[in-house]
KOLGU-4560 file (N, C-alpha, C; in nm, 3 decimals, padded with zeros to 5 digits):
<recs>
<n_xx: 00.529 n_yy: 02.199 n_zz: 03.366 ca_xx: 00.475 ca_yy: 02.092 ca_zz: 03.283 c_xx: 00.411 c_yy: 02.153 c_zz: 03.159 mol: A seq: 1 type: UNK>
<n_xx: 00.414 n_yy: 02.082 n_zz: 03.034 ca_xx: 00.349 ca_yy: 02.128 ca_zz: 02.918 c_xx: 00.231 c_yy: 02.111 c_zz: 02.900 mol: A seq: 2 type: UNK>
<n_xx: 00.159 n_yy: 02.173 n_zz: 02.828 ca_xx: 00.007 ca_yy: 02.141 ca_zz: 02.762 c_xx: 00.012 c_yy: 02.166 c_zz: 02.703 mol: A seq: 3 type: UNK>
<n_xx: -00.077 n_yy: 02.029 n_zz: 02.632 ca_xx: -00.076 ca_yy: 02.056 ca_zz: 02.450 c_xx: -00.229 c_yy: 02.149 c_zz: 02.447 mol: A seq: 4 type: UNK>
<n_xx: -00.230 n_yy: 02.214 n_zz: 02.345 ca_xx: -00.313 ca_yy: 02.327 ca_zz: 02.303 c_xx: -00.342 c_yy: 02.303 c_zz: 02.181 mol: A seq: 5 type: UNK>
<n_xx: -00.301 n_yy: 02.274 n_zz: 02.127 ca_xx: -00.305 ca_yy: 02.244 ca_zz: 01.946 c_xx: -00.296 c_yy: 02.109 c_zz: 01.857 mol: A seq: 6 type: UNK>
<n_xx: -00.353 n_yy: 02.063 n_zz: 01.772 ca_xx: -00.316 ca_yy: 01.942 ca_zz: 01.724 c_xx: -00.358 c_yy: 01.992 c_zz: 01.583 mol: A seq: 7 type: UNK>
<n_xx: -00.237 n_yy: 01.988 n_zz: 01.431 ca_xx: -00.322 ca_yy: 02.028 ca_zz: 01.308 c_xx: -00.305 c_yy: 01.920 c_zz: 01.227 mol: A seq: 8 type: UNK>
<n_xx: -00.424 n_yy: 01.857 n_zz: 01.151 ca_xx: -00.423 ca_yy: 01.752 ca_zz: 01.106 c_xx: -00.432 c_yy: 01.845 c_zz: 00.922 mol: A seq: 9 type: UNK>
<n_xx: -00.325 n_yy: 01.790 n_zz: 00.820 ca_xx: -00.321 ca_yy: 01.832 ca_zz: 00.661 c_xx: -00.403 c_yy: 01.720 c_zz: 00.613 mol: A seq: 10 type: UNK>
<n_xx: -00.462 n_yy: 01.768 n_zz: 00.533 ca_xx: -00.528 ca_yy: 01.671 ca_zz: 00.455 c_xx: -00.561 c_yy: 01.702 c_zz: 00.308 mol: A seq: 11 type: UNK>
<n_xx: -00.582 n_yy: 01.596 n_zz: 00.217 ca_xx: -00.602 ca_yy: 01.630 ca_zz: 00.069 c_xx: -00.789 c_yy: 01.616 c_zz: 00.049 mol: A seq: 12 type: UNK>
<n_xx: -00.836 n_yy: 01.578 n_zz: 00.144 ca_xx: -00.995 ca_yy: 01.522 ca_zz: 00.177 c_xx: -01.051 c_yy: 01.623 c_zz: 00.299 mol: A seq: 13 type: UNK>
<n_xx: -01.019 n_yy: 01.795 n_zz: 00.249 ca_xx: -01.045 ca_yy: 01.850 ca_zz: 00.372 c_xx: -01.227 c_yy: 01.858 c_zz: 00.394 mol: A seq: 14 type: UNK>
<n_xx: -01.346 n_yy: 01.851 n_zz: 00.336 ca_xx: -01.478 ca_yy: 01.834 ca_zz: 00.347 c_xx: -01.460 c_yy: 01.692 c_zz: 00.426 mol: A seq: 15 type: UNK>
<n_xx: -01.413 n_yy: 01.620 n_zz: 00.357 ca_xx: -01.454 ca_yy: 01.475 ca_zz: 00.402 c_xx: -01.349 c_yy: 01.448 c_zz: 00.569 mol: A seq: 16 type: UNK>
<n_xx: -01.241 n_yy: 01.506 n_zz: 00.551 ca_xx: -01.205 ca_yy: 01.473 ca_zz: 00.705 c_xx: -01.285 c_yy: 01.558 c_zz: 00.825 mol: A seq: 17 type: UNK>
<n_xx: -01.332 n_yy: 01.653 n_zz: 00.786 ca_xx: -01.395 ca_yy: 01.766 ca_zz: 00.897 c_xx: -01.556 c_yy: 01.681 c_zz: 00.882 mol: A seq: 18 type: UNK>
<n_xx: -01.566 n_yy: 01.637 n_zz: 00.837 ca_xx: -01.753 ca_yy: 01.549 ca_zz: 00.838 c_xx: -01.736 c_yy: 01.478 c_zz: 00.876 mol: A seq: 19 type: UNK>
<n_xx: -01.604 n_yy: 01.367 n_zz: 00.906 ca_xx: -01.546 ca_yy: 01.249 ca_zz: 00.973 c_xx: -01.545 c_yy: 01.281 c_zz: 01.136 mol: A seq: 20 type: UNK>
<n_xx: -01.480 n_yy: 01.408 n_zz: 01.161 ca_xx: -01.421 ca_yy: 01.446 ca_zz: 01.301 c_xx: -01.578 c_yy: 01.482 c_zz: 01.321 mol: A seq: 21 type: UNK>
<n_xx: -01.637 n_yy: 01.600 n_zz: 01.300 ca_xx: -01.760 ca_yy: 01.647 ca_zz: 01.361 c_xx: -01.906 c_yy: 01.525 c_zz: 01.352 mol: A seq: 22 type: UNK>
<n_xx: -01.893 n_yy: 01.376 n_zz: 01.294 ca_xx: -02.001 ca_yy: 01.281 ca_zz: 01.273 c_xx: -01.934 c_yy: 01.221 c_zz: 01.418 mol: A seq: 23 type: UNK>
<n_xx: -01.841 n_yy: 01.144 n_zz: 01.439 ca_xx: -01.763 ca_yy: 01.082 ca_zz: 01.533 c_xx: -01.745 c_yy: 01.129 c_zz: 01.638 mol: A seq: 24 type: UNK>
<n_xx: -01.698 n_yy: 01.235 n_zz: 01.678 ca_xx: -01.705 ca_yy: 01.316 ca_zz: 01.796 c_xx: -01.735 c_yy: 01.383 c_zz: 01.804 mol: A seq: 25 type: UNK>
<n_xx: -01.852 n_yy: 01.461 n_zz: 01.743 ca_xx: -01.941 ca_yy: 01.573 ca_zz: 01.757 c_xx: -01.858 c_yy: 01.716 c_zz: 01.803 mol: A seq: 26 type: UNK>
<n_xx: -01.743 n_yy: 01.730 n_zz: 01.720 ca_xx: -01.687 ca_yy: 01.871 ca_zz: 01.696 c_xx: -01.759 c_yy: 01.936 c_zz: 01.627 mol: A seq: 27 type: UNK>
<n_xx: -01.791 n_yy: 02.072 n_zz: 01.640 ca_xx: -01.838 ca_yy: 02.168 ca_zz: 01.550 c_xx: -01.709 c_yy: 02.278 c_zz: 01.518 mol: A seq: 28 type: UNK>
<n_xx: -01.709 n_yy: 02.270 n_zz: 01.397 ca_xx: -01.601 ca_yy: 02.330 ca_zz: 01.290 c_xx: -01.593 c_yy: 02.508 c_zz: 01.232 mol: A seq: 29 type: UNK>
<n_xx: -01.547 n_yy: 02.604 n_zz: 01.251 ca_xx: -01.539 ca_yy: 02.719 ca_zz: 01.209 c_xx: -01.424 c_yy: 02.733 c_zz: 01.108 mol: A seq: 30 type: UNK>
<n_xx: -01.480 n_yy: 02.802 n_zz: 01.031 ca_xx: -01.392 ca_yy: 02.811 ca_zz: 00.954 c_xx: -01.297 c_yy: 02.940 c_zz: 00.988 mol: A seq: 31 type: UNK>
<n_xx: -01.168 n_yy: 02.962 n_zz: 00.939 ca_xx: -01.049 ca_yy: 03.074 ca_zz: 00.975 c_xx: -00.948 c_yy: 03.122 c_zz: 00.900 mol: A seq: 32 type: UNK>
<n_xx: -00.929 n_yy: 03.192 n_zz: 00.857 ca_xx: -00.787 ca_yy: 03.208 ca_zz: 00.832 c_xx: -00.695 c_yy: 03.326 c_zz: 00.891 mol: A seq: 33 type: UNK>
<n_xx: -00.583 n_yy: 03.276 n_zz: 00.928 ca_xx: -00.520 ca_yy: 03.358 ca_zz: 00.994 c_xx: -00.405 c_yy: 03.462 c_zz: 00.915 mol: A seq: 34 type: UNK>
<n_xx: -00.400 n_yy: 03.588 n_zz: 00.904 ca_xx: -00.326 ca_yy: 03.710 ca_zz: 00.874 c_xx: -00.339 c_yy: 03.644 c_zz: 00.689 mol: A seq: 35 type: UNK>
<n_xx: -00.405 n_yy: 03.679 n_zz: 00.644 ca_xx: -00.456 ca_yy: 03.635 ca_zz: 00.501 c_xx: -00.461 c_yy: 03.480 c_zz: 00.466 mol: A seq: 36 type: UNK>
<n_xx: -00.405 n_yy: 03.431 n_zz: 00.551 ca_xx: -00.350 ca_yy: 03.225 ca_zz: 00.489 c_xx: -00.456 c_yy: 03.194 c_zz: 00.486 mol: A seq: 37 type: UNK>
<n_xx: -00.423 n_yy: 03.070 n_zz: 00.470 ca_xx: -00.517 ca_yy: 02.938 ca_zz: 00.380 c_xx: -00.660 c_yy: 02.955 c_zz: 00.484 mol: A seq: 38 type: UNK>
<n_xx: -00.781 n_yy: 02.934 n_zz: 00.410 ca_xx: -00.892 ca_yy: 02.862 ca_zz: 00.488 c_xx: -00.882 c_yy: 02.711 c_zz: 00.544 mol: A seq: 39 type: UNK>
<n_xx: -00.894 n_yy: 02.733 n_zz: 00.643 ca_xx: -00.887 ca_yy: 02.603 ca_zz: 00.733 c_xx: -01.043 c_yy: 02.601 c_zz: 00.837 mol: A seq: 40 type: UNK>
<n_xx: -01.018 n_yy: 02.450 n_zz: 00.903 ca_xx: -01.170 ca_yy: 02.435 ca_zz: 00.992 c_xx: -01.087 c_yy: 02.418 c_zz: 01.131 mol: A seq: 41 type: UNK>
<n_xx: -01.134 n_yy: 02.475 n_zz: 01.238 ca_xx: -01.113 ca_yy: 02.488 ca_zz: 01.357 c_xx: -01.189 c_yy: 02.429 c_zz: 01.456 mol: A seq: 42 type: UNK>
<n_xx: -01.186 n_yy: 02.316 n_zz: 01.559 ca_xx: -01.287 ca_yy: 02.283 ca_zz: 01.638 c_xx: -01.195 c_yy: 02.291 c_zz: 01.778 mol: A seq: 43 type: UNK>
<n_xx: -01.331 n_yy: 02.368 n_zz: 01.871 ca_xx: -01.246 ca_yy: 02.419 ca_zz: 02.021 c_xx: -01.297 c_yy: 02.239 c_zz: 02.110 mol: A seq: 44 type: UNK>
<n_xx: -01.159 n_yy: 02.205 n_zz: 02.179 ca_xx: -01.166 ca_yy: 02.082 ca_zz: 02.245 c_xx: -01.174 c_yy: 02.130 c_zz: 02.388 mol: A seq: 45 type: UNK>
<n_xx: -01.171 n_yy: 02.058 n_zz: 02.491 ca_xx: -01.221 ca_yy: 02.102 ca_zz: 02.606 c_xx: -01.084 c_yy: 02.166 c_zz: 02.669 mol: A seq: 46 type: UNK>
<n_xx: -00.943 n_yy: 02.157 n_zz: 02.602 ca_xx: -00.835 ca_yy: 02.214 ca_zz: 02.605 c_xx: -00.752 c_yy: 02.222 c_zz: 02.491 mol: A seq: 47 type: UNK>
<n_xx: -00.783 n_yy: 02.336 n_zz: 02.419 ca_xx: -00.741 ca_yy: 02.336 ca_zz: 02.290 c_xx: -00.782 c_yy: 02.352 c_zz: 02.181 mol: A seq: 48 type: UNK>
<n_xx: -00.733 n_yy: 02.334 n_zz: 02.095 ca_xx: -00.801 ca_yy: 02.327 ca_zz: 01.915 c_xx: -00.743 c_yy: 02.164 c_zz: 01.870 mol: A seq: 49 type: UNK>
<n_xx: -00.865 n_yy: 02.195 n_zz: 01.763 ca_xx: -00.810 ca_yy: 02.071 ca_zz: 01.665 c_xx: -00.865 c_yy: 02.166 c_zz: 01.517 mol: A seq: 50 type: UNK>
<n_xx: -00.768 n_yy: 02.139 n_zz: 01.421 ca_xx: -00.756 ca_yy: 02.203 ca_zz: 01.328 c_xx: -00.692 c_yy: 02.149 c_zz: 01.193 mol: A seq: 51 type: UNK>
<n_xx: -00.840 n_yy: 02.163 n_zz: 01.126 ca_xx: -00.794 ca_yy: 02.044 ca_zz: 00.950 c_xx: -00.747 c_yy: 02.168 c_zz: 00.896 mol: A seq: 52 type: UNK>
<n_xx: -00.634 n_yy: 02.138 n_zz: 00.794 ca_xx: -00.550 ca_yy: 02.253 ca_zz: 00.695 c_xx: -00.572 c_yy: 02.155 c_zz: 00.580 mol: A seq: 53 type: UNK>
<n_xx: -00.618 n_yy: 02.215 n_zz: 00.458 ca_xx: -00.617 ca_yy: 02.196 ca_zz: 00.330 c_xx: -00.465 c_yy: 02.175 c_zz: 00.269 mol: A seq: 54 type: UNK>
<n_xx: -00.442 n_yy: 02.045 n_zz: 00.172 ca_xx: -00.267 ca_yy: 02.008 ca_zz: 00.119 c_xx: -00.327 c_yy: 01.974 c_zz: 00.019 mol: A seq: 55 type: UNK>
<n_xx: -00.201 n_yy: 01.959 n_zz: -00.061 ca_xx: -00.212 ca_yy: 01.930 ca_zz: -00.208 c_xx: -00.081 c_yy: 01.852 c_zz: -00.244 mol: A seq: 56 type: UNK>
<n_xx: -00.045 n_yy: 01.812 n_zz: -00.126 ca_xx: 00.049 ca_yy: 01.690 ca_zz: -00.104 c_xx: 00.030 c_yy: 01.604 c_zz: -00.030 mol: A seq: 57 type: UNK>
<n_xx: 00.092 n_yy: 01.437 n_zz: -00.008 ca_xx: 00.069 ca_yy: 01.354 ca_zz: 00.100 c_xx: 00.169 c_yy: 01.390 c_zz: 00.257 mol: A seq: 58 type: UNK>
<n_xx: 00.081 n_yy: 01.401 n_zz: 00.290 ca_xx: 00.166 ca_yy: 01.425 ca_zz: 00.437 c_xx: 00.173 c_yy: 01.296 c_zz: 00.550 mol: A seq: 59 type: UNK>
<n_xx: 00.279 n_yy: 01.351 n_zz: 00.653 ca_xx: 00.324 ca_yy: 01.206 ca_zz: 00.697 c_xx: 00.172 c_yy: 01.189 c_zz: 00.840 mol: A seq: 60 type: UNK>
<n_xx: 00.178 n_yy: 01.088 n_zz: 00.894 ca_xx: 00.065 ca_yy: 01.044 ca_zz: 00.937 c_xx: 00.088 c_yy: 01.069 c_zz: 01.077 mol: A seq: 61 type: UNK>
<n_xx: 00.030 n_yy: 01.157 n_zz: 01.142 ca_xx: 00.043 ca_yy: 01.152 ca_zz: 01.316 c_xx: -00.060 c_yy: 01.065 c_zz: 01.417 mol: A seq: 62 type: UNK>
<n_xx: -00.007 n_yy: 01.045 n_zz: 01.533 ca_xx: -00.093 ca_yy: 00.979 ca_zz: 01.621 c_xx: -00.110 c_yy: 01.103 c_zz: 01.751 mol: A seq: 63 type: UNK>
<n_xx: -00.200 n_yy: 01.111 n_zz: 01.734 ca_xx: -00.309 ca_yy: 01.173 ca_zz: 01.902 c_xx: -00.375 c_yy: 01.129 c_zz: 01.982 mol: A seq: 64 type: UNK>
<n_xx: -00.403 n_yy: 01.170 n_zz: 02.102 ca_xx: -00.517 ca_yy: 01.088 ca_zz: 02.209 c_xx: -00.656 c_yy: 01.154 c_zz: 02.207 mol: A seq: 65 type: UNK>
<n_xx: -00.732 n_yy: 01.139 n_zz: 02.250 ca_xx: -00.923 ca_yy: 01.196 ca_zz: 02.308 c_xx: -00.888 c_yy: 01.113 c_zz: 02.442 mol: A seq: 66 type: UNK>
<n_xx: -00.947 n_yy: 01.166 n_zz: 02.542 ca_xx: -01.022 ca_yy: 01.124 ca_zz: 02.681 c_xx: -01.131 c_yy: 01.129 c_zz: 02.679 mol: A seq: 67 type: UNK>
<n_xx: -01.214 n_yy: 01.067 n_zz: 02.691 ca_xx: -01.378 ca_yy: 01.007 ca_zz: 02.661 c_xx: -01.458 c_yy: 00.983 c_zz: 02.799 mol: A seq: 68 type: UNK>
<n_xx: -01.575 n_yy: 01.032 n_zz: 02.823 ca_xx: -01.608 ca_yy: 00.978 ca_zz: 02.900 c_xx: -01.698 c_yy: 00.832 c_zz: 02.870 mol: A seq: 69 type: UNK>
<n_xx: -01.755 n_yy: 00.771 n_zz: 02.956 ca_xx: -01.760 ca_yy: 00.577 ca_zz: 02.912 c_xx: -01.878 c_yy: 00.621 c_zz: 02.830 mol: A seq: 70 type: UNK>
<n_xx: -02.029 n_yy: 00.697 n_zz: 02.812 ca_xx: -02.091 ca_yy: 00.695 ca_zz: 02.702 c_xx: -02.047 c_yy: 00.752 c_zz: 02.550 mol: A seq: 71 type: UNK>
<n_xx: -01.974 n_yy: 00.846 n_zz: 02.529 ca_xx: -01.929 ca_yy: 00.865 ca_zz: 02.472 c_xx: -01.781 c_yy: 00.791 c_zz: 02.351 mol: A seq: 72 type: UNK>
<n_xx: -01.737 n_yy: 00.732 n_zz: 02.486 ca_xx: -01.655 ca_yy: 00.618 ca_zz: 02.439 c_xx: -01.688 c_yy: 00.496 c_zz: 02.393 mol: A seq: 73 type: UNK>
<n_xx: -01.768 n_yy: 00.475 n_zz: 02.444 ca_xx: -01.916 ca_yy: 00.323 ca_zz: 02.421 c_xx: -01.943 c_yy: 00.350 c_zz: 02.275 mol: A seq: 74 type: UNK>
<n_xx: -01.975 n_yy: 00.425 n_zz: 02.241 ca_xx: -02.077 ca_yy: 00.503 ca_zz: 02.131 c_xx: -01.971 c_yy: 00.528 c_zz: 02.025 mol: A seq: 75 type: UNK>
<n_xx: -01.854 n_yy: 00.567 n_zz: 02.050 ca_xx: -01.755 ca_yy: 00.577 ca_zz: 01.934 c_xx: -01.712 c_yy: 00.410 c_zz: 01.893 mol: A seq: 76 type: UNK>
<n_xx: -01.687 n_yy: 00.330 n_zz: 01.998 ca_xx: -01.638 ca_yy: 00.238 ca_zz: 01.980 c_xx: -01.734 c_yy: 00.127 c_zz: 01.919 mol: A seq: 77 type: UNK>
<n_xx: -01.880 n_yy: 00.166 n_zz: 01.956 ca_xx: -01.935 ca_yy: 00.033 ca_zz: 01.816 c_xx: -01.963 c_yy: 00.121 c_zz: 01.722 mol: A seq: 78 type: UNK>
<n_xx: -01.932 n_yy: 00.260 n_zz: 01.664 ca_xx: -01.992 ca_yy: 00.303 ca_zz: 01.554 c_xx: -01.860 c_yy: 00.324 c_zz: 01.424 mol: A seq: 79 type: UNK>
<n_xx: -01.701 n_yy: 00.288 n_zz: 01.539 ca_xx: -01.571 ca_yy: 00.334 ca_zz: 01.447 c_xx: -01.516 c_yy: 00.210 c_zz: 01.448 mol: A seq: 80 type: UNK>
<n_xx: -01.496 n_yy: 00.161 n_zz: 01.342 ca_xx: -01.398 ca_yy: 00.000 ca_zz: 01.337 c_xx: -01.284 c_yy: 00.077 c_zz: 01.437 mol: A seq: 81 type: UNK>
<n_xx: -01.221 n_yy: -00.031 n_zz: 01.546 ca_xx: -01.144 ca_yy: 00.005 ca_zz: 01.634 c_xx: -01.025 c_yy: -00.094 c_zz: 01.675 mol: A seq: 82 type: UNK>
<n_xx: -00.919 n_yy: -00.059 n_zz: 01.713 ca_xx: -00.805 ca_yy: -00.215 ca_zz: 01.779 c_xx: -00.782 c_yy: -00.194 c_zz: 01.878 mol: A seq: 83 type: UNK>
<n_xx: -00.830 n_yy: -00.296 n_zz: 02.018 ca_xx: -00.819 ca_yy: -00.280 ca_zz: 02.151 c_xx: -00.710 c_yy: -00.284 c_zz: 02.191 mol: A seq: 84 type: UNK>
<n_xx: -00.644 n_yy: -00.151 n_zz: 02.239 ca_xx: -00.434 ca_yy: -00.161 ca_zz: 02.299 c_xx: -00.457 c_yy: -00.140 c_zz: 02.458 mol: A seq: 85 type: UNK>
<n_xx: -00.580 n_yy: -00.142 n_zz: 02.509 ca_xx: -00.547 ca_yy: -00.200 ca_zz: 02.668 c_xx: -00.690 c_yy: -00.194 c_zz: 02.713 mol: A seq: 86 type: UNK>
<n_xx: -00.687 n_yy: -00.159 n_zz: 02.835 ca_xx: -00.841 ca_yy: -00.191 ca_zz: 02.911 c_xx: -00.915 c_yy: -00.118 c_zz: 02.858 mol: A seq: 87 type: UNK>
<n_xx: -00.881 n_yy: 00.024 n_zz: 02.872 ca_xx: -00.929 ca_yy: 00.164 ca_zz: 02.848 c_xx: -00.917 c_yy: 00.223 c_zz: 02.757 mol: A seq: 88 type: UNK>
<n_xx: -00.838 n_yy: 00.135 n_zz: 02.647 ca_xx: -00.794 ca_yy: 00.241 ca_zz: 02.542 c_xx: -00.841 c_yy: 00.175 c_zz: 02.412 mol: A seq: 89 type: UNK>
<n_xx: -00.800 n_yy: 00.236 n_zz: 02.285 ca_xx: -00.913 ca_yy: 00.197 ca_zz: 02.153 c_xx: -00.781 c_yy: 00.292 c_zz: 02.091 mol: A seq: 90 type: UNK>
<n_xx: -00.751 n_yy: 00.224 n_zz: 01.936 ca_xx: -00.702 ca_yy: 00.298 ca_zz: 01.843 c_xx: -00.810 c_yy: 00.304 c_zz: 01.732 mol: A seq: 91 type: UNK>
<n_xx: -00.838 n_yy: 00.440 n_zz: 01.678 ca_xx: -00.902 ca_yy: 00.435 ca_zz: 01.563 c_xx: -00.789 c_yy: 00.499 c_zz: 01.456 mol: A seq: 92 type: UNK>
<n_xx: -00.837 n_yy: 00.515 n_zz: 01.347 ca_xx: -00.790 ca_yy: 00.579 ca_zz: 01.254 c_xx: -00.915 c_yy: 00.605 c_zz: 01.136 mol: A seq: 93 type: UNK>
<n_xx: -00.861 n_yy: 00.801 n_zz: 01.115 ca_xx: -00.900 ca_yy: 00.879 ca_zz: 01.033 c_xx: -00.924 c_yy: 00.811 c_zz: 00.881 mol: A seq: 94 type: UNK>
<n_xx: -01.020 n_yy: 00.910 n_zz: 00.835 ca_xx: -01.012 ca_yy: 00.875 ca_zz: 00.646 c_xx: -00.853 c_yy: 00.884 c_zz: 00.597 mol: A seq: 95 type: UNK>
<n_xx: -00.790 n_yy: 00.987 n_zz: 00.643 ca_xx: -00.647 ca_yy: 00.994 ca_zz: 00.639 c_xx: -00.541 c_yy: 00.933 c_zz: 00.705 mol: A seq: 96 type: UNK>
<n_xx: -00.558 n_yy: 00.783 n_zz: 00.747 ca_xx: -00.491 ca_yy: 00.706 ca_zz: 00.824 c_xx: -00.403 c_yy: 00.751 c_zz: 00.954 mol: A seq: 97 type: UNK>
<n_xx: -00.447 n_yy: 00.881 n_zz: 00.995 ca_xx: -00.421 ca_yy: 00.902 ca_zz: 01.155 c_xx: -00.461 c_yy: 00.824 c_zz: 01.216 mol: A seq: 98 type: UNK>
<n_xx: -00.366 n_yy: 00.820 n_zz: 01.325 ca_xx: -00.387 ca_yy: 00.753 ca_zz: 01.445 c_xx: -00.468 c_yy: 00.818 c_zz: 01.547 mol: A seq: 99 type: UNK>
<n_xx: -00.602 n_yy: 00.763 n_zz: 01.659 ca_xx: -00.648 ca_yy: 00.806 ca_zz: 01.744 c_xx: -00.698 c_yy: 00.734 c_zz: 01.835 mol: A seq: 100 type: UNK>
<n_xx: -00.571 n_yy: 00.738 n_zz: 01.982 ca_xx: -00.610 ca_yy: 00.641 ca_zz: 02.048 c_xx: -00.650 c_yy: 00.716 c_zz: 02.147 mol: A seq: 101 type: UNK>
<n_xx: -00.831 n_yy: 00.636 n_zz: 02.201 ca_xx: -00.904 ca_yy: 00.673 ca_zz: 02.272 c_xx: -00.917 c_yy: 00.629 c_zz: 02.397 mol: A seq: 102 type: UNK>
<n_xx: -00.891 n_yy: 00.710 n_zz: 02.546 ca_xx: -00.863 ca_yy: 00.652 ca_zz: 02.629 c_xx: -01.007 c_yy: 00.679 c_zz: 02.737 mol: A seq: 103 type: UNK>
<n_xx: -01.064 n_yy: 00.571 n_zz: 02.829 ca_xx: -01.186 ca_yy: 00.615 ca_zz: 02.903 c_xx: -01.137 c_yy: 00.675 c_zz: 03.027 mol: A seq: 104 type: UNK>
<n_xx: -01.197 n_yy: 00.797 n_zz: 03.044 ca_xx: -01.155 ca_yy: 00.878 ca_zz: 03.175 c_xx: -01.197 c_yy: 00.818 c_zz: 03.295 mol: A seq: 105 type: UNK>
</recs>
C-alpha cells in the first residue's frame, strides 16, 4: 500500500500562503533549499511534509485532505468559511484556491 509523504503547494503569494497554513493549522514553517534550488517553507505533518514553493506563474489548483481531531476541527471550521460534503468532512480552500477537505478522525 502507498503513503503519501509529500504534498507541494506553488504559489505566487508565498509569505501570505505560509501565514495562511501556519494561522489555520498551526504548522510551523522552515525554511530550505535543496542542492542550491529555490527557497521554499517546509512544515513536518504527523506523516510527511507540506511544502509552499515560490512561482512566478499561475499554477493549476490541487485538492488534499487533513484528519483533524473534533477540537481542532471545531476550531478550523468556525474560524475558515467552509462547504459541508458529508458528516465528517468540510472543504476549505486556500488564498490560492486549493482545495482542503477536512475530515474528523
Amino acid at each position: 500500500m502507498l503513503k503519501l509523504n509529500l504534498v507541494v503547494i506553488r504559489t505566487e503569494n508565498l509569505q501570505e500562503t505560509v501565514r495562511w497554513y501556519s494561522e489555520n493549522f498551526g504548522l510551523e514553517f522552515v525554511t530550505e533549499s535543496h542542492n542550491e534550488g529555490v527557497l521554499h517553507y517546509s512544515a513536518q505533518l504527523s506523516e510527511g511534509l507540506l511544502e509552499i514553493y515560490p512561482t512566478s506563474k499561475p499554477v493549476s489548483k490541487i485538492t488534499f485532505g487533513f484528519t483533524l481531531n473534533k477540537s481542532d476541527f471545531e476550531k478550523i471550521a468556525l474560524n475558515i468559511d467552509h462547504k459541508i460534503i458529508g458528516e465528517k468532512l468540510i472543504l476549505v480552500k486556500d488564498i490560492d484556491g486549493n482545495s482542503i477537505i477536512l475530515s474528523l478522525s
